[in-house]
N, CA, C and O atoms as a GROMACS GRO file, in nm:
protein
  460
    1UNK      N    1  -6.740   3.985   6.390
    1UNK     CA    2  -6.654   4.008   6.503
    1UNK      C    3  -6.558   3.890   6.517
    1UNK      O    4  -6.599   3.774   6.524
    2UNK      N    5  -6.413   3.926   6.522
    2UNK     CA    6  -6.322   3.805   6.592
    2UNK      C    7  -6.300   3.737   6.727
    2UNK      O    8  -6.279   3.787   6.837
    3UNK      N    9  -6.306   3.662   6.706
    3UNK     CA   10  -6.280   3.590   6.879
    3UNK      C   11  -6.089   3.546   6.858
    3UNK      O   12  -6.017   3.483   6.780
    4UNK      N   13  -6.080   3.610   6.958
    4UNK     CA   14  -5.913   3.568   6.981
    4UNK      C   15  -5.948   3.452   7.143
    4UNK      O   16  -5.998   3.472   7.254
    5UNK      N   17  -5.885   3.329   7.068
    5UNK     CA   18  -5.851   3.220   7.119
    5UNK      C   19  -5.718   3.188   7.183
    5UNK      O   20  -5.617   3.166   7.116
    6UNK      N   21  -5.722   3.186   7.338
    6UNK     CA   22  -5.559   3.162   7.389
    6UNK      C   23  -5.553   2.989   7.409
    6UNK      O   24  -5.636   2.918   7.467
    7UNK      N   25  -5.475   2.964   7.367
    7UNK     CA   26  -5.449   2.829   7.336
    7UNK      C   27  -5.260   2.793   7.397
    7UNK      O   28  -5.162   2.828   7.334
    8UNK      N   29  -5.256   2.717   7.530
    8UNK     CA   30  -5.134   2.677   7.578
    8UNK      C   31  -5.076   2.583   7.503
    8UNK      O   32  -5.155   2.514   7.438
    9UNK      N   33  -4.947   2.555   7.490
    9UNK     CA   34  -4.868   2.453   7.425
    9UNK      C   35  -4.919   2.331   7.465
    9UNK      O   36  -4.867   2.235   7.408
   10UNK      N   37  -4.984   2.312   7.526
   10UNK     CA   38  -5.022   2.176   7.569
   10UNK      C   39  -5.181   2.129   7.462
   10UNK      O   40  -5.219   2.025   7.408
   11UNK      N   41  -5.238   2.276   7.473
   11UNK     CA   42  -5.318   2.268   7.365
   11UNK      C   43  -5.286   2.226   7.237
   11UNK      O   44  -5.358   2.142   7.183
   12UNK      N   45  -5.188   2.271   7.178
   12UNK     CA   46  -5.138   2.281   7.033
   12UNK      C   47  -5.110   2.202   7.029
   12UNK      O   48  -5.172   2.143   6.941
   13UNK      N   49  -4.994   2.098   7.108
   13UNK     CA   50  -4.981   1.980   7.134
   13UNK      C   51  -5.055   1.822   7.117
   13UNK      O   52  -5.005   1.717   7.076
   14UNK      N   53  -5.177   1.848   7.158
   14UNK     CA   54  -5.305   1.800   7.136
   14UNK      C   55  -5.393   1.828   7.033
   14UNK      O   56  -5.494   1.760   7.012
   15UNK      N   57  -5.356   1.932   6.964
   15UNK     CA   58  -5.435   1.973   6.849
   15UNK      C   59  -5.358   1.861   6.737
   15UNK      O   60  -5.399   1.771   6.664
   16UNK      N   61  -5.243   1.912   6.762
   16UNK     CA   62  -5.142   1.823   6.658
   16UNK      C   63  -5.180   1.680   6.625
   16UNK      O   64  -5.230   1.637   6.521
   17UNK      N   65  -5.137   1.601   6.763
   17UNK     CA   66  -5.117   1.488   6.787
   17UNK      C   67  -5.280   1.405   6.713
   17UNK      O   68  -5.284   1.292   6.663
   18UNK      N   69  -5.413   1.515   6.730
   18UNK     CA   70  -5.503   1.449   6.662
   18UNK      C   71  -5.530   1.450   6.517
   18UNK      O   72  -5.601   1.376   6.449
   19UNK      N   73  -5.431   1.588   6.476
   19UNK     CA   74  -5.454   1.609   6.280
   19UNK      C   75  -5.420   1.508   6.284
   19UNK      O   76  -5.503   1.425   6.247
   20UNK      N   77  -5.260   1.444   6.337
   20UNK     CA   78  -5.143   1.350   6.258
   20UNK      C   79  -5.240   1.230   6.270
   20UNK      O   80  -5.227   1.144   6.183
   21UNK      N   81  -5.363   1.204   6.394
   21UNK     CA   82  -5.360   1.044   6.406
   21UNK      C   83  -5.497   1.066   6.298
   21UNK      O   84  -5.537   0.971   6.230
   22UNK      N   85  -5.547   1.167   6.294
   22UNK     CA   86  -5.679   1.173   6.139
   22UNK      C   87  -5.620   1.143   6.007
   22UNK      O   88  -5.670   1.093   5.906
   23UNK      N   89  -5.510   1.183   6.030
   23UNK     CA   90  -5.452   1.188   5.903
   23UNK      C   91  -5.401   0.992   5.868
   23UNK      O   92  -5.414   0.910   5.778
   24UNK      N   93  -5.366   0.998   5.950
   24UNK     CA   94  -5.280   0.844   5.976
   24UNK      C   95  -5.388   0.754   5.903
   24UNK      O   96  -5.373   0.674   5.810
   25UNK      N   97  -5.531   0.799   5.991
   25UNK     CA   98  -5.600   0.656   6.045
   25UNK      C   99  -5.694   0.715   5.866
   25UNK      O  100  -5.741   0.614   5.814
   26UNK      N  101  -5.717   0.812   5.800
   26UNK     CA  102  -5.775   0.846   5.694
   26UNK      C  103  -5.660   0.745   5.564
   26UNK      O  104  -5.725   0.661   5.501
   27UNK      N  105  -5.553   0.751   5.539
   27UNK     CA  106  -5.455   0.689   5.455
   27UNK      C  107  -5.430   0.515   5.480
   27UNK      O  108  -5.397   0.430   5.397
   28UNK      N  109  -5.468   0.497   5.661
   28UNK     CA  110  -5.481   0.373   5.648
   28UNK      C  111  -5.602   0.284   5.586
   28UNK      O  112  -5.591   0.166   5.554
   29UNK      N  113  -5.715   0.363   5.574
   29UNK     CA  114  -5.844   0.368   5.519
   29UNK      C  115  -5.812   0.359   5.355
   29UNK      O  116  -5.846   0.252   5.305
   30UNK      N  117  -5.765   0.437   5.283
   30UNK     CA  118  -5.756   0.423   5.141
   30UNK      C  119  -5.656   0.304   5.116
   30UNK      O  120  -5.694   0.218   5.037
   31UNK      N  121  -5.514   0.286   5.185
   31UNK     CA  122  -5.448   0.171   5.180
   31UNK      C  123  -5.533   0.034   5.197
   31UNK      O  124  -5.503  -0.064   5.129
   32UNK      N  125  -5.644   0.029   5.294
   32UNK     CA  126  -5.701  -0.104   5.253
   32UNK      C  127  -5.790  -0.142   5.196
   32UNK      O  128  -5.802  -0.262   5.172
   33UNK      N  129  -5.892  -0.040   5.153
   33UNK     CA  130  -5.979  -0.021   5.026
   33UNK      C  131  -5.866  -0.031   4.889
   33UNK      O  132  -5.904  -0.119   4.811
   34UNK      N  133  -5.743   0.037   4.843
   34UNK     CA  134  -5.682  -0.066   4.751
   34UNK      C  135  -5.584  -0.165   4.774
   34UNK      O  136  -5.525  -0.212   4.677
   35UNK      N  137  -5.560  -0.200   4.872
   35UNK     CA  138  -5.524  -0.364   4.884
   35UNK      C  139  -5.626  -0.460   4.845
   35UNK      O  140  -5.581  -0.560   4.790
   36UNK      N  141  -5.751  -0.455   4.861
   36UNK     CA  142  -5.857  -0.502   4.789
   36UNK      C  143  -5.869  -0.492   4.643
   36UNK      O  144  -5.886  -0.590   4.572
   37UNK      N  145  -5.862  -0.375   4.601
   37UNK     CA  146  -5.902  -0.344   4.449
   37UNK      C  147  -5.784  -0.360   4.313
   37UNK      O  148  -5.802  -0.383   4.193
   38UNK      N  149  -5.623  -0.332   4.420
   38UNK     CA  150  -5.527  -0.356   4.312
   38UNK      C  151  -5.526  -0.435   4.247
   38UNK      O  152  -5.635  -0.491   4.239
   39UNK      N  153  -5.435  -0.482   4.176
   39UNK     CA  154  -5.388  -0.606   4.142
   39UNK      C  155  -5.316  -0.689   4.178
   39UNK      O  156  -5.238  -0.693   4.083
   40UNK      N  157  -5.279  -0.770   4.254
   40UNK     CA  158  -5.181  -0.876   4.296
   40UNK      C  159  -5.033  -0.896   4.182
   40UNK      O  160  -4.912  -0.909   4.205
   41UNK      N  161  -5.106  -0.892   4.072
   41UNK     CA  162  -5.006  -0.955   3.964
   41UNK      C  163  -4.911  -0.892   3.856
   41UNK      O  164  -4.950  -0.869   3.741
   42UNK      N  165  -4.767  -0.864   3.908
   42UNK     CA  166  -4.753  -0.774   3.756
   42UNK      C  167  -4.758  -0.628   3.818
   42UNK      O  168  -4.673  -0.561   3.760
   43UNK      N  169  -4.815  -0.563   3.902
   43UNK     CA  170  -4.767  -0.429   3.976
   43UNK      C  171  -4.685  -0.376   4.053
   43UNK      O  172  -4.707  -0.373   4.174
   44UNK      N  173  -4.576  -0.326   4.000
   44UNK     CA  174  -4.493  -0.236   4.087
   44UNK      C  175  -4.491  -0.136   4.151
   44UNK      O  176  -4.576  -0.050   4.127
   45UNK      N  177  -4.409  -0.118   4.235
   45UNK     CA  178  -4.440   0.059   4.300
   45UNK      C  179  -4.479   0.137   4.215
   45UNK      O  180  -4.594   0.179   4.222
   46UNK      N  181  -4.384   0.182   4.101
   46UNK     CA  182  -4.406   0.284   3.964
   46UNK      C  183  -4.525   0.233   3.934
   46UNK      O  184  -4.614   0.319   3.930
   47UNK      N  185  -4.567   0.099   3.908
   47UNK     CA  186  -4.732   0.118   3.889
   47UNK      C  187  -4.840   0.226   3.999
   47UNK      O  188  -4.922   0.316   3.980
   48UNK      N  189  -4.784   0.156   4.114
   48UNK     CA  190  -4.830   0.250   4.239
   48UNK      C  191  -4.871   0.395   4.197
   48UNK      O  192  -4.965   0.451   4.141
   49UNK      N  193  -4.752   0.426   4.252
   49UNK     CA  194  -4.667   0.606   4.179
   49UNK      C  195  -4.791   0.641   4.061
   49UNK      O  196  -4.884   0.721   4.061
   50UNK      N  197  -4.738   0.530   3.949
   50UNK     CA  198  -4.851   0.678   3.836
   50UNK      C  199  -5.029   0.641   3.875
   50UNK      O  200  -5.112   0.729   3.855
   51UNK      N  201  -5.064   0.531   3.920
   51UNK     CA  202  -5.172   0.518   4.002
   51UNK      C  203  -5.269   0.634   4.077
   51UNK      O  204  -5.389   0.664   4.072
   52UNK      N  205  -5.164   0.674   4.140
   52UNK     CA  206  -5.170   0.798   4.246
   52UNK      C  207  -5.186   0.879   4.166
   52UNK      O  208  -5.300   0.913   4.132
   53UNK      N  209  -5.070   0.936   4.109
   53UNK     CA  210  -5.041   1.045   4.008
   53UNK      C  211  -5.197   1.104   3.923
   53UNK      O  212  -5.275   1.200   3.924
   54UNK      N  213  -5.178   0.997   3.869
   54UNK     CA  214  -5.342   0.961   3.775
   54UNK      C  215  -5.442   1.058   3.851
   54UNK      O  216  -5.509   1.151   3.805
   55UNK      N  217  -5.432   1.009   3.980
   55UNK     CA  218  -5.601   1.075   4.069
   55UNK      C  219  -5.538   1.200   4.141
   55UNK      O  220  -5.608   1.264   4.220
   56UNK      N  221  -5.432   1.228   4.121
   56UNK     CA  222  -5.410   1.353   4.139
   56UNK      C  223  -5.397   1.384   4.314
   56UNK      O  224  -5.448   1.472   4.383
   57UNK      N  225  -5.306   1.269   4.349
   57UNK     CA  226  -5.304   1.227   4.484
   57UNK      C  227  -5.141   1.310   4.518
   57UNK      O  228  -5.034   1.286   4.462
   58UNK      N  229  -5.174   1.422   4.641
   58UNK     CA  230  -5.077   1.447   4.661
   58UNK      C  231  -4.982   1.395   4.775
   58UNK      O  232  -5.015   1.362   4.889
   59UNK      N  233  -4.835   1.393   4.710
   59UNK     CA  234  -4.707   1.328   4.741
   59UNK      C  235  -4.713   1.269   4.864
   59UNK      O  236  -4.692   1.148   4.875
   60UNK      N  237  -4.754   1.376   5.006
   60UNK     CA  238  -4.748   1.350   5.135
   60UNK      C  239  -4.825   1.225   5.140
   60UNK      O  240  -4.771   1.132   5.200
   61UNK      N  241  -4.971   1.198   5.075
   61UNK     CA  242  -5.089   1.116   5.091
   61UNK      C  243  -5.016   0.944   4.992
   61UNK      O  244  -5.018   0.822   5.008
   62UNK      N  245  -4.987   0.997   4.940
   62UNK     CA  246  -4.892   0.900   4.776
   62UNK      C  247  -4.825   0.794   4.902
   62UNK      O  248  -4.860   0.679   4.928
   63UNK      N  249  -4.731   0.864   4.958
   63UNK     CA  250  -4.614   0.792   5.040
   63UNK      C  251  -4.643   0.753   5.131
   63UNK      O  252  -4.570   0.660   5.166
   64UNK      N  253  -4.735   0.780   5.212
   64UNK     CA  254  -4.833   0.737   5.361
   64UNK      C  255  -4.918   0.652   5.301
   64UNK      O  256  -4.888   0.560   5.377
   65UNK      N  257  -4.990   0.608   5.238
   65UNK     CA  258  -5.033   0.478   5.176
   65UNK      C  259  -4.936   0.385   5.126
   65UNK      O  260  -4.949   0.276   5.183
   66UNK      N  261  -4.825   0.387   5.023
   66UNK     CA  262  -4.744   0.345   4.977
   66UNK      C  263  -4.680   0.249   5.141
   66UNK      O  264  -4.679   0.126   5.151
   67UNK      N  265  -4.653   0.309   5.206
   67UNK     CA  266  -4.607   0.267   5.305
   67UNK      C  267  -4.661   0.193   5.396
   67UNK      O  268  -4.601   0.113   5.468
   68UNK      N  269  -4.830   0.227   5.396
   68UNK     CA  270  -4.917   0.138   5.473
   68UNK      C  271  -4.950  -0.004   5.383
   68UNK      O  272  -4.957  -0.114   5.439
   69UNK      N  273  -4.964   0.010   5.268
   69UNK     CA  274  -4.954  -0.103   5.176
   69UNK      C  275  -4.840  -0.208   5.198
   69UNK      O  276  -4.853  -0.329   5.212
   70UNK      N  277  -4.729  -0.137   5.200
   70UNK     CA  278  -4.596  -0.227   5.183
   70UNK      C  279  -4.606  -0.326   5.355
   70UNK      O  280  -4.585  -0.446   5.372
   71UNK      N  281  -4.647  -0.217   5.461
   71UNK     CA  282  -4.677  -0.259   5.584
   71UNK      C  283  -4.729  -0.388   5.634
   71UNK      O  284  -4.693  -0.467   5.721
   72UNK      N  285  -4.839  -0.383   5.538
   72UNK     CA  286  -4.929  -0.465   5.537
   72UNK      C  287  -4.955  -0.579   5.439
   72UNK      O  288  -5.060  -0.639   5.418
   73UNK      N  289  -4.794  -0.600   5.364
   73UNK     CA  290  -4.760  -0.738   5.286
   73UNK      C  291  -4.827  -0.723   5.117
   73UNK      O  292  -4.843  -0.828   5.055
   74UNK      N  293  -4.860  -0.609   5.059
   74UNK     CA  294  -4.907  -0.596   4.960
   74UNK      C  295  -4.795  -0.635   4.851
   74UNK      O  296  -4.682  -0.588   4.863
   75UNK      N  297  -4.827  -0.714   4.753
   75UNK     CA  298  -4.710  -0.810   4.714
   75UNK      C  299  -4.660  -0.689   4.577
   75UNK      O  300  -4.725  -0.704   4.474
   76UNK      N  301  -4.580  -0.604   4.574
   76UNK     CA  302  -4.552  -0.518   4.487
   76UNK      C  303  -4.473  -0.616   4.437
   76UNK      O  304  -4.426  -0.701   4.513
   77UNK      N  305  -4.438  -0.618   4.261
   77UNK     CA  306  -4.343  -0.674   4.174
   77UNK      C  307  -4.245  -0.559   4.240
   77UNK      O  308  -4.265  -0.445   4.283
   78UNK      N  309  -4.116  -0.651   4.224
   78UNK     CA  310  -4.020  -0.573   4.205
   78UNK      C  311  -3.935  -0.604   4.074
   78UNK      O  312  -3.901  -0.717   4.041
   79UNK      N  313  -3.900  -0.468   3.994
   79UNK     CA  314  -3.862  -0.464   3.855
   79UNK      C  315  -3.721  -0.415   3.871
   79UNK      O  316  -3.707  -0.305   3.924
   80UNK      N  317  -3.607  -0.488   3.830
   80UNK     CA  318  -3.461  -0.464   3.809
   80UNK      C  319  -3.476  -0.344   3.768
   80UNK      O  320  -3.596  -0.352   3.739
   81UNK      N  321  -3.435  -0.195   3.732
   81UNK     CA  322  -3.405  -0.129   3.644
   81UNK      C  323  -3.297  -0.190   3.522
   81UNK      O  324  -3.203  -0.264   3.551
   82UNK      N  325  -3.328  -0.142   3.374
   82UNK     CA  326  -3.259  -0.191   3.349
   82UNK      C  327  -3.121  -0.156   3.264
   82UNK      O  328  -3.105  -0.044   3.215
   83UNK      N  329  -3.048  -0.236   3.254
   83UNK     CA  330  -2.844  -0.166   3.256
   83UNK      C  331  -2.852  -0.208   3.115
   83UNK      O  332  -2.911  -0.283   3.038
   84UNK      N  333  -2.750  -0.110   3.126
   84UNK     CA  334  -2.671  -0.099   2.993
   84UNK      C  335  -2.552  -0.249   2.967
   84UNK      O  336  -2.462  -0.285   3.044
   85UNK      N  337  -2.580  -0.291   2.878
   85UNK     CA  338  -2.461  -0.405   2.847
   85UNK      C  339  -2.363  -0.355   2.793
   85UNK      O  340  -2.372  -0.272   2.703
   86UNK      N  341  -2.278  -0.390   2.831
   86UNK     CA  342  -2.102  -0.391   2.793
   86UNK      C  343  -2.058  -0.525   2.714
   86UNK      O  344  -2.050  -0.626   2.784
   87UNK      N  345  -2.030  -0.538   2.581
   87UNK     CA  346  -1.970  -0.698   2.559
   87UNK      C  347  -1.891  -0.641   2.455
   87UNK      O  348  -1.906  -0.568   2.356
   88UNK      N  349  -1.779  -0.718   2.530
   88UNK     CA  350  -1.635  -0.672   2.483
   88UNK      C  351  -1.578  -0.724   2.332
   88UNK      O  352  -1.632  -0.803   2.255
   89UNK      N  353  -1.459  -0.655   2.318
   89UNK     CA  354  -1.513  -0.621   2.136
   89UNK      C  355  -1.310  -0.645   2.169
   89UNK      O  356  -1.282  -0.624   2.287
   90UNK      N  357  -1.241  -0.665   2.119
   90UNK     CA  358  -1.101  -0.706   2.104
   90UNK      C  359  -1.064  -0.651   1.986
   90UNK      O  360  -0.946  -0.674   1.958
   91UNK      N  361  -1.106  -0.605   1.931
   91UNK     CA  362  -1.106  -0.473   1.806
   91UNK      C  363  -0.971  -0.372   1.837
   91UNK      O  364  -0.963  -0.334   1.954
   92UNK      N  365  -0.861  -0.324   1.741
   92UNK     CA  366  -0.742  -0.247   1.802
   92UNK      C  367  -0.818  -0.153   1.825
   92UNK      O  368  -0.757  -0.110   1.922
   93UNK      N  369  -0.944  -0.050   1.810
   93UNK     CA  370  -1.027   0.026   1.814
   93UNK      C  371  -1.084   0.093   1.953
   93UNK      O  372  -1.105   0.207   1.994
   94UNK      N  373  -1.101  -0.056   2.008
   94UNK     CA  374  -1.171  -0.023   2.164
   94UNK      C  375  -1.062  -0.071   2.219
   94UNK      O  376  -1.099  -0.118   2.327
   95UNK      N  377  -0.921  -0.090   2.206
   95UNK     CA  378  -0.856  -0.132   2.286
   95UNK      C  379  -0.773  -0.029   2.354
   95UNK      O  380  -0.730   0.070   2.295
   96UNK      N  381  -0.741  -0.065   2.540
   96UNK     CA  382  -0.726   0.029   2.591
   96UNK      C  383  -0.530   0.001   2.590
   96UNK      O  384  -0.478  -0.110   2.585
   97UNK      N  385  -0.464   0.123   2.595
   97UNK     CA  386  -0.310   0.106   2.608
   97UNK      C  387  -0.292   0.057   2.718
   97UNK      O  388  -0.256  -0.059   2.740
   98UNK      N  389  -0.321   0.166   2.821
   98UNK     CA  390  -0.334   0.132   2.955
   98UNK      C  391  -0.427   0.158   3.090
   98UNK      O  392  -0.522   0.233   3.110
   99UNK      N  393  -0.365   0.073   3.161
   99UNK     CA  394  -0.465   0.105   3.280
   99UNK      C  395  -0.487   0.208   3.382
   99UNK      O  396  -0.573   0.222   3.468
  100UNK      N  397  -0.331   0.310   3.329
  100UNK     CA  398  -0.314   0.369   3.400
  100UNK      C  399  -0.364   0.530   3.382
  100UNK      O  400  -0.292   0.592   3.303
  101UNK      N  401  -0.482   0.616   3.446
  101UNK     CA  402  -0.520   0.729   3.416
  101UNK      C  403  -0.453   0.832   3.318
  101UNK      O  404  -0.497   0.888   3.217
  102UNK      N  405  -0.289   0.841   3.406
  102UNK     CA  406  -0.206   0.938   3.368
  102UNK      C  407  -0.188   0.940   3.169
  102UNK      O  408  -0.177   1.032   3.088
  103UNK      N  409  -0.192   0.798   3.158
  103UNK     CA  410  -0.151   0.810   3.022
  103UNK      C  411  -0.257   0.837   2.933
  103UNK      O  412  -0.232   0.890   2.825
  104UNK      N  413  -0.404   0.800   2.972
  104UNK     CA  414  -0.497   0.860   2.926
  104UNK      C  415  -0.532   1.028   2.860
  104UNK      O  416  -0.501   1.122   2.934
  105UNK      N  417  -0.586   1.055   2.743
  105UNK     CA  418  -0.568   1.165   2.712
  105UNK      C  419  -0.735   1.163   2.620
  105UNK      O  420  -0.802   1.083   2.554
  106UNK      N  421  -0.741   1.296   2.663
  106UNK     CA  422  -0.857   1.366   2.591
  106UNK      C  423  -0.870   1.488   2.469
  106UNK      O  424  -0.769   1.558   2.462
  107UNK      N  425  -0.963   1.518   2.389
  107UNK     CA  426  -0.936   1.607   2.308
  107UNK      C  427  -1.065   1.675   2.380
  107UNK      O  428  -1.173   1.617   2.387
  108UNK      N  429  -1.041   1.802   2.431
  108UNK     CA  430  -1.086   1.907   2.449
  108UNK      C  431  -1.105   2.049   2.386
  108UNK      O  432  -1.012   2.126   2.361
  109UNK      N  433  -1.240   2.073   2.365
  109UNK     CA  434  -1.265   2.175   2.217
  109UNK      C  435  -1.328   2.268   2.308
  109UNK      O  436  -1.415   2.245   2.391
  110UNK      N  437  -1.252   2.412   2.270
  110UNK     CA  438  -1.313   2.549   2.363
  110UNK      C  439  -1.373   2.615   2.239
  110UNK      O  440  -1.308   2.654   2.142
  111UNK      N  441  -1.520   2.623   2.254
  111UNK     CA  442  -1.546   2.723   2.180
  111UNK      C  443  -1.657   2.855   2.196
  111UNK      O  444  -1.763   2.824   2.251
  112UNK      N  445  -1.648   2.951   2.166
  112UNK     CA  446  -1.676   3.071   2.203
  112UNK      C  447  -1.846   3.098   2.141
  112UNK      O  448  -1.886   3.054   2.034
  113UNK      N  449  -1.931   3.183   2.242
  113UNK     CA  450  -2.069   3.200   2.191
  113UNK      C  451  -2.062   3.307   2.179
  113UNK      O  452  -1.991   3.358   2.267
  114UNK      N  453  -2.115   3.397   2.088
  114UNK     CA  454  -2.114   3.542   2.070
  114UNK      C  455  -2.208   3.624   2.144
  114UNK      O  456  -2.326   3.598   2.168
  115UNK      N  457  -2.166   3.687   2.164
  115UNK     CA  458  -2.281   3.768   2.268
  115UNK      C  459  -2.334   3.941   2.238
  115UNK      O  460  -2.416   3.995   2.313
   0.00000   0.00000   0.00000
């Protein structure tokens, strides 16, 4: 048999407000069980990230720790991404005419797929 439950907005309200703070106070719980266990040295977020990944930790839970960690002074490396070098070559080859777009020109090839 079903029981139909009437429940006022004030209810739901309160229902809410306690998932979000279970939820909160559960992620602040795993954030300081690994602030303990990480590593201090040499770990970046992306270490973080596939960390998570690894245990099959989903995204919402990933970023609500991530965040309680950072909160709480967890010393993440931070890693430059890294760029492409440019070093210039004075070659008539790479040399540009001008600076100006207009005179710039492209070779553009149309070609047809059969269908």
């Amino acid at each position: 048999m079903k029981k139909i439950i009437k429940l006022t907005e004030s209810d739901l309200t309160r229902i809410v407000k306690r998932v979000i703070k279970e939820n909160d106070d559960f992620t602040k719980e795993i954030a300081k069980d690994l602030f303990k266990r990480l590593p201090k040295n040499n770990f970046s977020v992306d270490d973080f990230l596939d960390y998570m990944k690894e245990r099959k930790s989903p995204n919402s839970i990933t970023n609500e720790v991530l965040g309680h960690l950072e909160s709480m002074g967890f010393p993440f490396e931070s890693r430059q991404p890294e760029q492409d070098t440019f070093t210039y070559d004075d070659s008539e080859e790479y040399e540009m005419m001008s600076d100006n777009p207009n005179d710039w020109y492209f070779d553009i090839y149309i070609t047809k797929t059969g269908k």
